[in-house]
Each structure stands twice: as C-alpha cells, then as structure tokens.
C-alpha positions in Angstrom: -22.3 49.8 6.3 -24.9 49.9 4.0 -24.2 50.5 -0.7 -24.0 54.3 -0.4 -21.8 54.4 2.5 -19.7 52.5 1.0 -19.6 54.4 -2.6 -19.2 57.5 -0.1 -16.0 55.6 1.4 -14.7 54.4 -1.8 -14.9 58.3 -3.3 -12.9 59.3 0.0 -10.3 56.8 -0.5 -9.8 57.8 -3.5 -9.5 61.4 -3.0 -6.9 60.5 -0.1 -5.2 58.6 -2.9 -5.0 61.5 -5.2 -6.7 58.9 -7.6 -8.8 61.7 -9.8 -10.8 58.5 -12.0 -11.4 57.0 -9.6 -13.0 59.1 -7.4 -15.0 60.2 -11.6 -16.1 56.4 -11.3 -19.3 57.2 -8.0 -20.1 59.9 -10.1 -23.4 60.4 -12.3 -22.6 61.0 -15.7 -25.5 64.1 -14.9 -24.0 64.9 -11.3 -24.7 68.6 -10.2 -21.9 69.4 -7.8 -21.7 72.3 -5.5 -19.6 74.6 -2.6 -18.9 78.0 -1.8 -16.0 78.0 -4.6 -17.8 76.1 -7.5 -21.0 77.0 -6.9 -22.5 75.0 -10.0 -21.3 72.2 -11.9 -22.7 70.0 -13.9 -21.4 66.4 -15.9 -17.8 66.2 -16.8 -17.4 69.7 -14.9 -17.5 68.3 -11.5 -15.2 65.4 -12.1 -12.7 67.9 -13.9 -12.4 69.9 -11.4 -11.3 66.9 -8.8 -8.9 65.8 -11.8 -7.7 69.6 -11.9 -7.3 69.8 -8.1 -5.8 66.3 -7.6 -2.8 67.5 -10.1 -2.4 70.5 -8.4 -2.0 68.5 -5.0 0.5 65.8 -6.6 2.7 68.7 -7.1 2.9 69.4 -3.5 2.2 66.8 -1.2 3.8 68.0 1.8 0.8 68.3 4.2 -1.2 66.5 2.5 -4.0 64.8 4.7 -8.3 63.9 3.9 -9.9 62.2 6.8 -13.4 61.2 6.7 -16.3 60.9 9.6 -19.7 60.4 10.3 -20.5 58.6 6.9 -24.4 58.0 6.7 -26.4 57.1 3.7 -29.8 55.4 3.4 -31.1 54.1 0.0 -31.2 57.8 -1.5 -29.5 60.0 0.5 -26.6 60.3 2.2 -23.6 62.8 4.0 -20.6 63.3 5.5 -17.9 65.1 7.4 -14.7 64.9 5.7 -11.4 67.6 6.4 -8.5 68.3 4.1 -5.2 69.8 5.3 -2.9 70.9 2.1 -1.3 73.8 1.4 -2.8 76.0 -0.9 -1.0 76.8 -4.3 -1.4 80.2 -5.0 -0.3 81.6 -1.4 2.1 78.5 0.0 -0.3 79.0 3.0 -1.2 75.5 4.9 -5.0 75.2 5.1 -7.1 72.6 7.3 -10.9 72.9 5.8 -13.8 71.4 7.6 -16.3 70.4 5.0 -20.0 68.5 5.0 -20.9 66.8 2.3 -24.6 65.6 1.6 -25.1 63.5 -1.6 -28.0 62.3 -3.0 -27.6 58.6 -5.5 -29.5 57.0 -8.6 -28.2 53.4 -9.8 -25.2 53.4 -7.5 -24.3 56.6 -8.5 -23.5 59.8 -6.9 -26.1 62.6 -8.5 -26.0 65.2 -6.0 -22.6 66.6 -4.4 -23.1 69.2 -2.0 -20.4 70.5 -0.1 -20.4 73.3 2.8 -17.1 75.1 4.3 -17.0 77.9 6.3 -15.7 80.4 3.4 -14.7 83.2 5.5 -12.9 80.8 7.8 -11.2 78.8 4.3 -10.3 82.5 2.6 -8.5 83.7 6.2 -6.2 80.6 6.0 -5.8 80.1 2.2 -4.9 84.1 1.8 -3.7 85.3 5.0 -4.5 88.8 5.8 -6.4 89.5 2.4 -8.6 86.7 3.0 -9.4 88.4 6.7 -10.0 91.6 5.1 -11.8 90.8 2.6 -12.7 87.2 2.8 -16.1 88.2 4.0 -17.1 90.1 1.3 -19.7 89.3 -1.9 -17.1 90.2 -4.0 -14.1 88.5 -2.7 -15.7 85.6 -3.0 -17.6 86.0 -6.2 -13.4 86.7 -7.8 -12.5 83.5 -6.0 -15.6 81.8 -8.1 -14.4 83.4 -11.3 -11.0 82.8 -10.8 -11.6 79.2 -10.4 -13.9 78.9 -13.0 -11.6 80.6 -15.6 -8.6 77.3 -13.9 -11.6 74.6 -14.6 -12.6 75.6 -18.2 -8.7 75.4 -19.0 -8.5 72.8 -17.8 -11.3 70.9 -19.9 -10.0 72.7 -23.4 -6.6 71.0 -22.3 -8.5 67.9 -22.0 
C-alpha cells in the first residue's frame, strides 16, 4: 500500500473512531471538500463539519458502523468506497449510505475531498416518506444544503 493509501486508511480509521482531529490532521489547511449535502467547503469548513458530525454520532452510537473498500491512490490521486450505517438525528431513522470518495493530495495532504451518494436513495432512508416524496426534488435538496449549512456555521461561531 502505497503513502496516499495509507493517509486514505488512516482518515477512515479515524472516522470509524469518531476521532474528529484526527481525521483534520490528512487534511490541507486549503482542502475544498464536496457531496450532495455540503456542496462546497473550503479550509477549516470541511474539517468542522466532520468535528460537527462526529459529535452528533457520539451521542448515539447505536448502529454505528464505517467500513472502507477498494482504496487506490497513486502519487496524486486517489479514491475510495467507504459505507456508513448510523442513525440519523433528526428523524431516529437508521441509514446505510454508500459513498465514493476520490481525493486528490499535495505534501501528504488531502486537497481535494469528493464524495458521491445517491441523494435520493440517502433522503428516502434518512426521512422516510418525505424523503420519497420529495427527496428527488431541486428543492428538497437545496433545504437539506441550507439546513446544514445554517448547523456548520454554528458550529464554527461555537468554536
């Protein structure tokens, strides 16, 4: 297993950990991170909102699972499969997403974080019948984006 496959590990084993800095450490000071939820971050965003997400997981563990698979990474680039089974805090609804990540490293650092879920699939687990109504829709998922966004930068001003 080659450097980045390792740092790709190592920020997986973290995350399994619920260990928030260290999964901050394989990050960029300038990373951009991205998915269907948080469609932009950038710096101390994307490493907040693991912190922010990793506290509300320690607050219900039950379920609780991240498995990794398929790690690949060359010099620059690199990606992965990784699943997470938890149960979603604003419903109480279990939810098994099924996410790839692709990443892209400077220095031994993480600068890129890309990752790609179903949303549809995500919002019909995570809401229940709303999400299957309406988890399809531009503007389900655009309140999703703001209602996340309006968490994350609470979370920082509490920082």
């Amino acid at each position: 297993m080659n450097t980045n496959a390792q740092l790709i590990q190592s920020f997986y084993t973290s995350f399994q950990n619920l260990d928030a800095e260290g999964m901050k450490k394989y990050y960029h000071p300038e990373v951009h991170f991205s998915d269907p939820a948080f469609p932009s971050l950038q710096g101390k965003e994307a490493g907040a909102m693991w912190q922010m997400l990793i506290q509300s997981l320690k607050k219900n563990k039950d379920g609780w699972k991240c498995e990794v698979s398929n790690i690949r990474a060359s010099d620059n680039e690199g990606s992965c499969r990784w699943e997470a089974h938890y149960t979603f805090s604003a419903t109480g609804r279990p939810v098994h997403n099924i996410i790839d990540a692709s990443f892209k490293f400077q220095d031994g650092l993480i600068t890129h974080h890309n990752d790609s879920f179903n949303f549809y699939r995500w919002a019909r687990m995570a809401f229940g019948w709303k999400g299957a109504l309406l988890g399809w829709t531009p503007f389900f998922k655009a309140k999703v984006q703001a209602t996340v966004k309006n968490l994350l930068d609470k979370h920082l001003k509490a920082a």
